[in-house]
GUVOLUM-97196 format. One record per residue (C-alpha): x, y, z; residue in one letter. Coordinates in nm, 4 decimals, padded with zeros to 6 digits. Example, Ala and Ser with C-alpha at 12.3 -4.5 7.8 and 13.67 -1.06 7.14 Angstrom:
xx: 01.2300	yy: -00.4500	zz: 00.7800	aa: a
xx: 01.3670	yy: -00.1060	zz: 00.7140	aa: s
***
This chain:
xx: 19.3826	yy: -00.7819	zz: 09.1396	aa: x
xx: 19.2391	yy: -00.4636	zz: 09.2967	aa: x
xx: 18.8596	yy: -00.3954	zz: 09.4148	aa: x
xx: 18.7286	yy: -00.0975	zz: 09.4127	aa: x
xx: 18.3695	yy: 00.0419	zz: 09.4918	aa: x
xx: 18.1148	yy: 00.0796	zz: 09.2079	aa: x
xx: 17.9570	yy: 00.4047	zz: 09.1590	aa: x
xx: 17.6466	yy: 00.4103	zz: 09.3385	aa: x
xx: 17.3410	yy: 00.5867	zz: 09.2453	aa: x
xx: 17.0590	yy: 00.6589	zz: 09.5585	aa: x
xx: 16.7178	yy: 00.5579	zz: 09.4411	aa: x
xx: 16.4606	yy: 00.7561	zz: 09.5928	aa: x
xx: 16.1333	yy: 00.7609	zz: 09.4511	aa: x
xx: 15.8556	yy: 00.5991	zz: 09.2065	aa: x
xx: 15.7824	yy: 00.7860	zz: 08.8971	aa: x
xx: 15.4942	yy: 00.8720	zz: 08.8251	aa: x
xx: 15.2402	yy: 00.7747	zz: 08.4794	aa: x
xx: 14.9418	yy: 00.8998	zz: 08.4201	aa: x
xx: 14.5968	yy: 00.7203	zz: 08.5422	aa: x
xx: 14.8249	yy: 00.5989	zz: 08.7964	aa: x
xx: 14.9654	yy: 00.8609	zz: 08.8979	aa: x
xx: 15.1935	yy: 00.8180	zz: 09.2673	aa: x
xx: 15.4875	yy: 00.8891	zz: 09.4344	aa: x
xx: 15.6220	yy: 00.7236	zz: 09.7296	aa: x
xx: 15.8851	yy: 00.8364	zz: 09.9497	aa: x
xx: 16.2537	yy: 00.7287	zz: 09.8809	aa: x
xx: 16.1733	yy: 00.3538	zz: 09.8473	aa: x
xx: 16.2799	yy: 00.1511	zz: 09.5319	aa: x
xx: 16.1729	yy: -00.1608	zz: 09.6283	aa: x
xx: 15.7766	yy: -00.0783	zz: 09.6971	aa: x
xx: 15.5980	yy: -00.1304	zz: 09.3627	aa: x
xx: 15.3391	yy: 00.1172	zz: 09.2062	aa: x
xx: 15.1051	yy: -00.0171	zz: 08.9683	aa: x
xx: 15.2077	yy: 00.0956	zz: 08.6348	aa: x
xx: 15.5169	yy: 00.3370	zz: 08.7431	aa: x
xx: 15.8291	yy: 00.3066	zz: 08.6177	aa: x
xx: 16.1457	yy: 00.4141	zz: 08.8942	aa: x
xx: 16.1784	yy: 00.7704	zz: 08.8881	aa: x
xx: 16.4187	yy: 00.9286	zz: 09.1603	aa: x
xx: 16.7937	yy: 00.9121	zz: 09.2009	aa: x
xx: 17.0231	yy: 01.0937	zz: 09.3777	aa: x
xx: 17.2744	yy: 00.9367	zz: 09.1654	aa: x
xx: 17.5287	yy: 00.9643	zz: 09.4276	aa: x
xx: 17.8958	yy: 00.8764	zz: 09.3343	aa: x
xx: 18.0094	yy: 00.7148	zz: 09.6318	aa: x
xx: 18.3355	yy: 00.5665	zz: 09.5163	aa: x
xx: 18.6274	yy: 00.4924	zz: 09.7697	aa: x
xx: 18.9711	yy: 00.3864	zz: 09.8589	aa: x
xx: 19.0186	yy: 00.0997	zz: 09.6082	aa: x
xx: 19.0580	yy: -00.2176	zz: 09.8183	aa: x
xx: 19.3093	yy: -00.4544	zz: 09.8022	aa: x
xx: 19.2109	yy: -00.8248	zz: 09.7367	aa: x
xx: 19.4227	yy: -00.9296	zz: 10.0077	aa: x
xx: 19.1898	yy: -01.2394	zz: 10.0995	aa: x
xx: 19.0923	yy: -01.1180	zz: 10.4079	aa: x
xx: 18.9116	yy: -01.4074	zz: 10.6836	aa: x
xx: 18.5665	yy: -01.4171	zz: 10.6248	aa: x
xx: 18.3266	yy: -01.3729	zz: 10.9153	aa: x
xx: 18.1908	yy: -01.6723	zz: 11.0671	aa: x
xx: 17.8077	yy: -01.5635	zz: 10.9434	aa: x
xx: 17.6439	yy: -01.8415	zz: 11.1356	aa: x
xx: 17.7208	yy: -01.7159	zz: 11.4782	aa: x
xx: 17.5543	yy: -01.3748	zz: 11.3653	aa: x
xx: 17.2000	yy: -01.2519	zz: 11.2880	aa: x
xx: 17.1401	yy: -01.2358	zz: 10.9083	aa: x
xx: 17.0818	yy: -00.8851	zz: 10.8198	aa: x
xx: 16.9047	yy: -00.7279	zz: 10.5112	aa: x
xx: 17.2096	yy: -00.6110	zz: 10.3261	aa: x
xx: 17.1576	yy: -00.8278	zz: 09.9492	aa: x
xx: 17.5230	yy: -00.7634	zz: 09.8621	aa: x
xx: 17.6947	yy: -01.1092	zz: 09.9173	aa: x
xx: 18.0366	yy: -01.1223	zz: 10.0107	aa: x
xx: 18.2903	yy: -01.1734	zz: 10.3003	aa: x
xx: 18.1039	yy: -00.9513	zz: 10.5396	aa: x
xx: 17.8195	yy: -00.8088	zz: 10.5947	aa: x
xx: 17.7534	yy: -00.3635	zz: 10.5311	aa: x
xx: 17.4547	yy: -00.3667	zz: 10.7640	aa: x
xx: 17.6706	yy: -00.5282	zz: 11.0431	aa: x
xx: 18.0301	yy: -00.4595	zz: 10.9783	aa: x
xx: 18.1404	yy: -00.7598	zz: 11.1235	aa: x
xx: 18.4982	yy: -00.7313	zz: 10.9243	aa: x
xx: 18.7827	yy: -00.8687	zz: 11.2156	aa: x
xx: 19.0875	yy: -00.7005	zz: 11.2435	aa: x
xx: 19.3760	yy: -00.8140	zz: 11.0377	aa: x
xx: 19.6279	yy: -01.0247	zz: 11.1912	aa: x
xx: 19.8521	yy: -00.6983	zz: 11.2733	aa: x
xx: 19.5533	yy: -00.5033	zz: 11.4720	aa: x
xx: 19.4319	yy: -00.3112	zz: 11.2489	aa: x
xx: 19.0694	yy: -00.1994	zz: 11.2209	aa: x
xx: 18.8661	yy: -00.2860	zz: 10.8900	aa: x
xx: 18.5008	yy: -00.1946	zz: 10.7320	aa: x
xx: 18.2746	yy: -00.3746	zz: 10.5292	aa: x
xx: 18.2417	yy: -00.2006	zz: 10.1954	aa: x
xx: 18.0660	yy: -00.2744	zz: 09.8761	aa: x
xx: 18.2875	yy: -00.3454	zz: 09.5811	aa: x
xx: 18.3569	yy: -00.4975	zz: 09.2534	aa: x
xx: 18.4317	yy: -00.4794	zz: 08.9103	aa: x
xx: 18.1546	yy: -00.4170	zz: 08.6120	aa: x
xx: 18.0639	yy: -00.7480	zz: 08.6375	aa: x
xx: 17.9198	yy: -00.7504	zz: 08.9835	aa: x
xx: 17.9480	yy: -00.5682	zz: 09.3321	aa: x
xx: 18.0513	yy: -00.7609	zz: 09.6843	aa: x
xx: 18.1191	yy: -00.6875	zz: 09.9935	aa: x
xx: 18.4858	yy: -00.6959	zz: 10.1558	aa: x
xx: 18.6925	yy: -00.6384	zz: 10.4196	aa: x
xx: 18.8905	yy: -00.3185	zz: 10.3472	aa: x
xx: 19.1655	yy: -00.1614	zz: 10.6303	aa: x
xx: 19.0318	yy: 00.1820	zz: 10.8777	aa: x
xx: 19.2315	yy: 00.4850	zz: 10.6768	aa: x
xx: 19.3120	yy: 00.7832	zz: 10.9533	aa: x
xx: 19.1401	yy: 01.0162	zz: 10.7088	aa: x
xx: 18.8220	yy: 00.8646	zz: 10.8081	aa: x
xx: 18.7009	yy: 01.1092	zz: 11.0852	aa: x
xx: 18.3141	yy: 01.2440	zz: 10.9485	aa: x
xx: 18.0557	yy: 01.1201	zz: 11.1862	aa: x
xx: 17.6569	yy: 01.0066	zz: 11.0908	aa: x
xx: 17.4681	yy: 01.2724	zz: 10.9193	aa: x
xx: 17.7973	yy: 01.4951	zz: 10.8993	aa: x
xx: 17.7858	yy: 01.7044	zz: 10.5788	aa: x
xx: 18.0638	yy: 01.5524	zz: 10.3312	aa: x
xx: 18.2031	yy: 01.5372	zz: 09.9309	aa: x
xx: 18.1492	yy: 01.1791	zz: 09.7585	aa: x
xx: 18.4640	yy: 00.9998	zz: 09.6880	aa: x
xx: 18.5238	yy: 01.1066	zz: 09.3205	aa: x
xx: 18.7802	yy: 00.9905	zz: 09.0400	aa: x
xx: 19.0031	yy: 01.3068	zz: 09.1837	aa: x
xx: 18.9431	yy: 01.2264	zz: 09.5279	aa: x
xx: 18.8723	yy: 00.8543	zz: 09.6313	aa: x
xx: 18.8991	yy: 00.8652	zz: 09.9992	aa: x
xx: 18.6206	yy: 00.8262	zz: 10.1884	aa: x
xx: 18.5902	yy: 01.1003	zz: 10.4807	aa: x
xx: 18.3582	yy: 00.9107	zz: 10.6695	aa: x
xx: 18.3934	yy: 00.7037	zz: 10.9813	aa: x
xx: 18.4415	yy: 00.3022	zz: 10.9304	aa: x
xx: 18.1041	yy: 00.1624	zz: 10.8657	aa: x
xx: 17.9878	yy: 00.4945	zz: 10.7041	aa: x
xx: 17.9632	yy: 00.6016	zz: 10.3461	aa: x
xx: 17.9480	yy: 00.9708	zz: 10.1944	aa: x
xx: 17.6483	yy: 00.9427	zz: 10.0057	aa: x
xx: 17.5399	yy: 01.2497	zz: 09.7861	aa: x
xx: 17.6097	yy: 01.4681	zz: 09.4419	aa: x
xx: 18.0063	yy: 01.4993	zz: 09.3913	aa: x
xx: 18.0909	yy: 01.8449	zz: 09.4879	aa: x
xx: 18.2091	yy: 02.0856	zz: 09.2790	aa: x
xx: 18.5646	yy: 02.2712	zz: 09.2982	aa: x
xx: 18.4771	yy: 02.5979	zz: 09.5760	aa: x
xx: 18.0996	yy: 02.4906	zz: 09.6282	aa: x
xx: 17.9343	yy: 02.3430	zz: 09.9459	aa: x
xx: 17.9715	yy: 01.9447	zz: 10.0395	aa: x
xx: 17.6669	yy: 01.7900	zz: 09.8989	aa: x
xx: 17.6598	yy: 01.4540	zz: 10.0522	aa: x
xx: 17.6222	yy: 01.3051	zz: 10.4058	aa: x
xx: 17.7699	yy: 01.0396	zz: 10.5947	aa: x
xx: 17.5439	yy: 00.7071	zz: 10.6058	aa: x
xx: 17.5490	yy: 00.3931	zz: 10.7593	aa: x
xx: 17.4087	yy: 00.1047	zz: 10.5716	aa: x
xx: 17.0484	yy: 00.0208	zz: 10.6839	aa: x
xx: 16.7186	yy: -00.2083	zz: 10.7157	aa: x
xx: 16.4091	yy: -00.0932	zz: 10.5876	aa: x
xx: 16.2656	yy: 00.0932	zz: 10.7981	aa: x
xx: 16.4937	yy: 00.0524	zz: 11.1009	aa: x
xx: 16.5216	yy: 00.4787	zz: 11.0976	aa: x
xx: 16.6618	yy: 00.4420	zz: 11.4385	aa: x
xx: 17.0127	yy: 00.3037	zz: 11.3147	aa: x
xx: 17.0360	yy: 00.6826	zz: 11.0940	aa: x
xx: 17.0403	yy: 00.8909	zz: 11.3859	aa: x
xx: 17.0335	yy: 01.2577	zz: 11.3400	aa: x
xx: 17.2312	yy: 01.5092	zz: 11.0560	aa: x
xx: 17.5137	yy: 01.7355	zz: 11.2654	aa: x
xx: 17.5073	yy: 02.0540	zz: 11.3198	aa: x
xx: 17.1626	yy: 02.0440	zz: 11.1979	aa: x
xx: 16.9553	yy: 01.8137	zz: 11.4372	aa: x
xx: 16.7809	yy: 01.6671	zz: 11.1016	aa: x
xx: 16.6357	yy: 01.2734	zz: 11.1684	aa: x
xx: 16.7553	yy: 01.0598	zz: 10.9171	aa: x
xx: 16.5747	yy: 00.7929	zz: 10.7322	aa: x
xx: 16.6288	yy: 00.4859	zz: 10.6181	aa: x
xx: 16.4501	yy: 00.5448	zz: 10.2729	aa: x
xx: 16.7206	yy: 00.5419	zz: 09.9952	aa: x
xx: 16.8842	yy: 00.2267	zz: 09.8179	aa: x
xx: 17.2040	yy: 00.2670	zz: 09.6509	aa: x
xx: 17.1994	yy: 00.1153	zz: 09.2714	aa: x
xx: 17.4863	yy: 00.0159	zz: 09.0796	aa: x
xx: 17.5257	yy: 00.1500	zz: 08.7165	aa: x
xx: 17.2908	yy: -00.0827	zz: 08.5699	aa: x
xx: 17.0031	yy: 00.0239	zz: 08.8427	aa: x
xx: 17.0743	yy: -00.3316	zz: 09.0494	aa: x
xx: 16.9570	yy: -00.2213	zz: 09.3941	aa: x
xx: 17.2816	yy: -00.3183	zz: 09.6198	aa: x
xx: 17.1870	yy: -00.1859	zz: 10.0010	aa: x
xx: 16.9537	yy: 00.0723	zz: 10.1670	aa: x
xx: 17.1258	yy: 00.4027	zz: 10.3499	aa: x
xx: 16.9689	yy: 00.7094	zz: 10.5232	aa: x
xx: 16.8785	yy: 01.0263	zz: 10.4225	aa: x
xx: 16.8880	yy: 01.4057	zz: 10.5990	aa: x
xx: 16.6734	yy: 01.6127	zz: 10.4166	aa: x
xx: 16.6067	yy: 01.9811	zz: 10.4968	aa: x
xx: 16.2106	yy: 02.0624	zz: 10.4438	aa: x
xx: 16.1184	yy: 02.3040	zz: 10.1637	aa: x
xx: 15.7933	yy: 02.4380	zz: 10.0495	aa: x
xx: 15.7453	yy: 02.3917	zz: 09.6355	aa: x
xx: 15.6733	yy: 02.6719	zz: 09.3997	aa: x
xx: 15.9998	yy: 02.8486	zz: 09.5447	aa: x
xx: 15.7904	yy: 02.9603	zz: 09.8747	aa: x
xx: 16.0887	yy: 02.7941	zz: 10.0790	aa: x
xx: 16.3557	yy: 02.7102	zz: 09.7777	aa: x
xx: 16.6532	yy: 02.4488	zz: 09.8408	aa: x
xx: 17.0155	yy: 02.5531	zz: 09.8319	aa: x
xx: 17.1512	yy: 02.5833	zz: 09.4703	aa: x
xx: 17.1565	yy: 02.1997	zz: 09.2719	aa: x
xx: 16.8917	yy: 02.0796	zz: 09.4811	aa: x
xx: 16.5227	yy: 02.0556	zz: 09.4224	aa: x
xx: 16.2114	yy: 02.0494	zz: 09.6234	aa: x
xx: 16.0629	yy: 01.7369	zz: 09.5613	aa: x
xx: 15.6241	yy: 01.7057	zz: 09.6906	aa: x
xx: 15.6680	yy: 01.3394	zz: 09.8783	aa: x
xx: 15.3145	yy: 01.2587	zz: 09.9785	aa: x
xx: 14.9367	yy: 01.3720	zz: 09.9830	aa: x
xx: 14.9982	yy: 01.6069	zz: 10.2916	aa: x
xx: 15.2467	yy: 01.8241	zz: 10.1270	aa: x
xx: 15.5086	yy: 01.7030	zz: 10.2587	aa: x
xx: 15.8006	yy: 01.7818	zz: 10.0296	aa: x
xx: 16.2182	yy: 01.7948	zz: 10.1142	aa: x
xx: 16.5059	yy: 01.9178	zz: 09.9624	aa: x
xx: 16.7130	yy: 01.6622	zz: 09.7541	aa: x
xx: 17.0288	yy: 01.7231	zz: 09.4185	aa: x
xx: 16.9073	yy: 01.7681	zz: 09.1101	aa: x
xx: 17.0373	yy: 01.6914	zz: 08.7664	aa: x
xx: 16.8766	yy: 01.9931	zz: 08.6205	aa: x
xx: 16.7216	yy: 01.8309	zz: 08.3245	aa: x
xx: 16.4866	yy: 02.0623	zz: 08.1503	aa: x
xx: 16.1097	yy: 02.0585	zz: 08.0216	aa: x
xx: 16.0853	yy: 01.7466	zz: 07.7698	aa: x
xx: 16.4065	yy: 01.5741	zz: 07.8338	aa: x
xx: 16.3659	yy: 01.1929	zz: 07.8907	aa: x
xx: 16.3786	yy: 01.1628	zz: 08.2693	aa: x
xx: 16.4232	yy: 00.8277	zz: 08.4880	aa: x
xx: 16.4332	yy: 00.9394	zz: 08.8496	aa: x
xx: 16.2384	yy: 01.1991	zz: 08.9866	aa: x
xx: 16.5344	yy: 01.4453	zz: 09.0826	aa: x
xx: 16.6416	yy: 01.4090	zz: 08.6727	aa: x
xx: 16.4683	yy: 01.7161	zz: 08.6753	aa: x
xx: 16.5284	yy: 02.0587	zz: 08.7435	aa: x
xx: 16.3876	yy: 02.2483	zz: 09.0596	aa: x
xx: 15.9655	yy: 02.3367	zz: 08.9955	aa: x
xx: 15.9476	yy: 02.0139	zz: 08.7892	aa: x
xx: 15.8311	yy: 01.6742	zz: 08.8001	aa: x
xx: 15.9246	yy: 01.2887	zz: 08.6304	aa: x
xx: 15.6518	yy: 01.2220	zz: 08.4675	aa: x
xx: 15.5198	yy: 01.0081	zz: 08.1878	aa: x
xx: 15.1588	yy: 01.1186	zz: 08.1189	aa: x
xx: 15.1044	yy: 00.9786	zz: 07.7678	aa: x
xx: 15.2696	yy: 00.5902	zz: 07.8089	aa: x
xx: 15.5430	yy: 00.7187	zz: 07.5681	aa: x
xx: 15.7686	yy: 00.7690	zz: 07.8229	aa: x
xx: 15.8549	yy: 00.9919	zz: 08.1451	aa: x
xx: 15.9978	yy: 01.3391	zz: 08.0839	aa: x
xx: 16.0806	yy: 01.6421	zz: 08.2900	aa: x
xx: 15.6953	yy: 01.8788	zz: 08.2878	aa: x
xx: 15.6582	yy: 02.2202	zz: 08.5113	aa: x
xx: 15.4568	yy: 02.1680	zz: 08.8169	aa: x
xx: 15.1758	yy: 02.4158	zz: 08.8241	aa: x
xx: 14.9495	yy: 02.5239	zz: 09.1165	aa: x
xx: 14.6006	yy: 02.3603	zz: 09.0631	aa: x
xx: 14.3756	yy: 02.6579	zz: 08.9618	aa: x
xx: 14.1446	yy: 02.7401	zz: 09.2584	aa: x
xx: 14.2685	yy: 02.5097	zz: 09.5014	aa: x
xx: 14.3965	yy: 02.5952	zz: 09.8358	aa: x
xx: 14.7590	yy: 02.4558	zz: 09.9311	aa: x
xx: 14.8281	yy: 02.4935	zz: 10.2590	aa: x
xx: 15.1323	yy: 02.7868	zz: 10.2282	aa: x
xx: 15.0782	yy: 03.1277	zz: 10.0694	aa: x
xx: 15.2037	yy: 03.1016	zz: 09.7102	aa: x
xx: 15.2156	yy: 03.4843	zz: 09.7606	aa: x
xx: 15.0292	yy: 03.5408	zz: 09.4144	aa: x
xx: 14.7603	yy: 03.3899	zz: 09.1817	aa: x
xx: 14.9265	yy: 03.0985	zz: 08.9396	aa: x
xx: 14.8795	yy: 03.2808	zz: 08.6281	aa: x
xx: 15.0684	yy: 03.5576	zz: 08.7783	aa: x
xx: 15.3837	yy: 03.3436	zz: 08.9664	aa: x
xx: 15.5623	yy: 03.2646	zz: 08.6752	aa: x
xx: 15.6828	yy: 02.9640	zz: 08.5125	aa: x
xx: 15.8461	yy: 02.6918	zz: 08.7726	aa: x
xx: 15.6406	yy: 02.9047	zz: 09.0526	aa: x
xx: 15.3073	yy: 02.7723	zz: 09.0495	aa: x
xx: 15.1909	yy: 02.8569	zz: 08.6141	aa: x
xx: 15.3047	yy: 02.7460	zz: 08.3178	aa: x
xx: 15.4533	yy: 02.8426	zz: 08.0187	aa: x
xx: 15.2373	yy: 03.0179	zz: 07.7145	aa: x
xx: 15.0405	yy: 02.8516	zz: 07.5597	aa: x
xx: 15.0413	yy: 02.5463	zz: 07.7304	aa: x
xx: 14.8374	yy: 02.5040	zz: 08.0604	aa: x
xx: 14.7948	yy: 02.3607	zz: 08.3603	aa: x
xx: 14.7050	yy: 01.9793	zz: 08.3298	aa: x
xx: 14.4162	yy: 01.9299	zz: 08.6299	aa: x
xx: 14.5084	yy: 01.5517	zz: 08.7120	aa: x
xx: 14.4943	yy: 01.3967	zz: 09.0365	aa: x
xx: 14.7628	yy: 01.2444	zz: 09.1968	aa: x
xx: 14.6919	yy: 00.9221	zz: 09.3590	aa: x
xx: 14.9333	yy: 00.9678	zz: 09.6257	aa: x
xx: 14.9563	yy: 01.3920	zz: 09.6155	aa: x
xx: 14.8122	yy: 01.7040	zz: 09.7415	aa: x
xx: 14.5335	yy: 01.8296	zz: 09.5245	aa: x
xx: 14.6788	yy: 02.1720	zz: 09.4896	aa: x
xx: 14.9275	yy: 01.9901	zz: 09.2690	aa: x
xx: 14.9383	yy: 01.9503	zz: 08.8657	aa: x
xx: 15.1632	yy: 01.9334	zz: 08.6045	aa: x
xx: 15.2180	yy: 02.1723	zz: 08.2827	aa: x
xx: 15.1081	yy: 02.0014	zz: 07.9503	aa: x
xx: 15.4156	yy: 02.0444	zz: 07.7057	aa: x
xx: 15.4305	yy: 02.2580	zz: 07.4017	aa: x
xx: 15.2833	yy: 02.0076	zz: 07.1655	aa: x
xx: 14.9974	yy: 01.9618	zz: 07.3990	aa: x
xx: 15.1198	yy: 01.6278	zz: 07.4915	aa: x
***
């Protein structure tokens, strides 16, 4: 029988329900009172399918437990896989069937050359080999035939421990340790880093095309991660469901859909939105006729931030 990796989705961020309304930065396993999970990168990382060749399994006791959850013969946050009895190199990787995901020992391929933060295409049904050094997994959107590699190259992580991420190449970018990987039934499996470029919402400093700028915190702070382009009252799980200028949000308890962000009237963000909000068009800072801007406060974002009611006033 073969293994081979599950598709992996990278849960990001909280979404967010009105009267408790908060985001949190790419962290599924902090809770939010009465938010349901609301940001995935949805990243296919597929791979090489893996033999079940029985490889040895580590010796775990003479090695400090790590906080990978995926059980198995080794361990992703370690890769303690020994060589097989010819030499070769192996990796820890996360695999399995639809029943369940574990981790095993899988044989170095010499396509595997991509270093930490290196730009790179998920493994895909086309394309299953994983570009990425041993230890290392392209997380990201699948790229599309002629466009740019979406993904990076990630080591699986701790909480936290943003040292192990190390920096995005050729662009300097610190990685963080802020994204679990979820199987196709949202299980949480591991935690990897992320590289994100900085943006600035309303289109003032816009992402490359299929990403969106997604507002992280009460400072501002916002960062460019794919989108799903899901428009303005589609059902929405994961924060980056939505198309760029919008938000995951379910502000009537009926459930979260994709809503326009919209520029708080009078309120002073700290960039130049370059024009008033009634005049910077849908997606840049107003919202559609007739609905208007919805002047709710964010728990855990800036002030100059709203959201656009929907057509039906809801």
């Amino acid at each position: 029988m073969s293994l081979k990796r599950r598709a992996l989705a990278a849960l990001c961020v909280l979404a967010l329900t009105e009267g408790s309304l908060a985001v949190i930065a790419c962290d599924a396993t902090d809770a939010v009172d009465d938010a349901v999970d609301a940001t995935d990168e949805r990243s296919s990382s597929s791979s090489d399918a893996a033999k079940d060749s029985g490889p040895a399994r580590p010796d775990a006791s003479s090695e400090a437990s790590s906080c990978a959850p995926v059980p198995g013969a080794c361990d992703l946050v370690l890769q303690n896989c020994p060589d097989t009895d010819d030499g070769q190199k192996q990796e820890c990787v996360a695999a399995g069937t639809d029943g369940s995901v574990q981790t095993t020992c899988t044989p170095v391929q010499a396509s595997q050359l991509l270093p930490k933060g290196r730009s790179c295409c998920p493994a895909s049904d086309g394309n299953a080999a994983n570009p990425c050094l041993p230890g290392l997994t392209c997380v990201g959107r699948a790229c599309e035939d002629g466009g740019p590699q979406t993904g990076r190259c990630t080591p699986a992580c701790c909480k936290g421990d943003d040292q192990a991420c190390g920096k995005s190449e050729p662009e300097g970018i610190a990685g963080a340790c802020d994204v679990s990987l979820v199987d196709g039934n949202d299980h949480r499996l591991y935690d990897v880093c992320s590289y994100r470029e900085r943006c600035k919402p309303f289109g003032v400093e816009p992402c490359s095309a299929g990403q969106m700028c997604l507002v992280e915190d009460k400072l501002g702070t916002a960062s460019c991660i794919s989108s799903f382009a899901k428009q303005v009252g589609e059902p929405c799980k994961y924060s980056n469901d939505c198309a760029d200028g919008m938000l995951c949000i379910d502000a009537t308890g009926t459930g979260a859909v994709c809503r326009y962000m919209c520029l708080t009237p009078y309120s002073l963000p700290p960039f130049d939105a370059g024009t008033s909000p009634e005049d910077a068009g849908v997606g840049k800072g107003s919202c559609p006729t007739p609905t208007g801007c919805n002047i709710t406060g964010f728990t855990n974002l800036p002030a100059w931030l709203s959201f656009c009611r929907l057509a039906d006033g809801g």
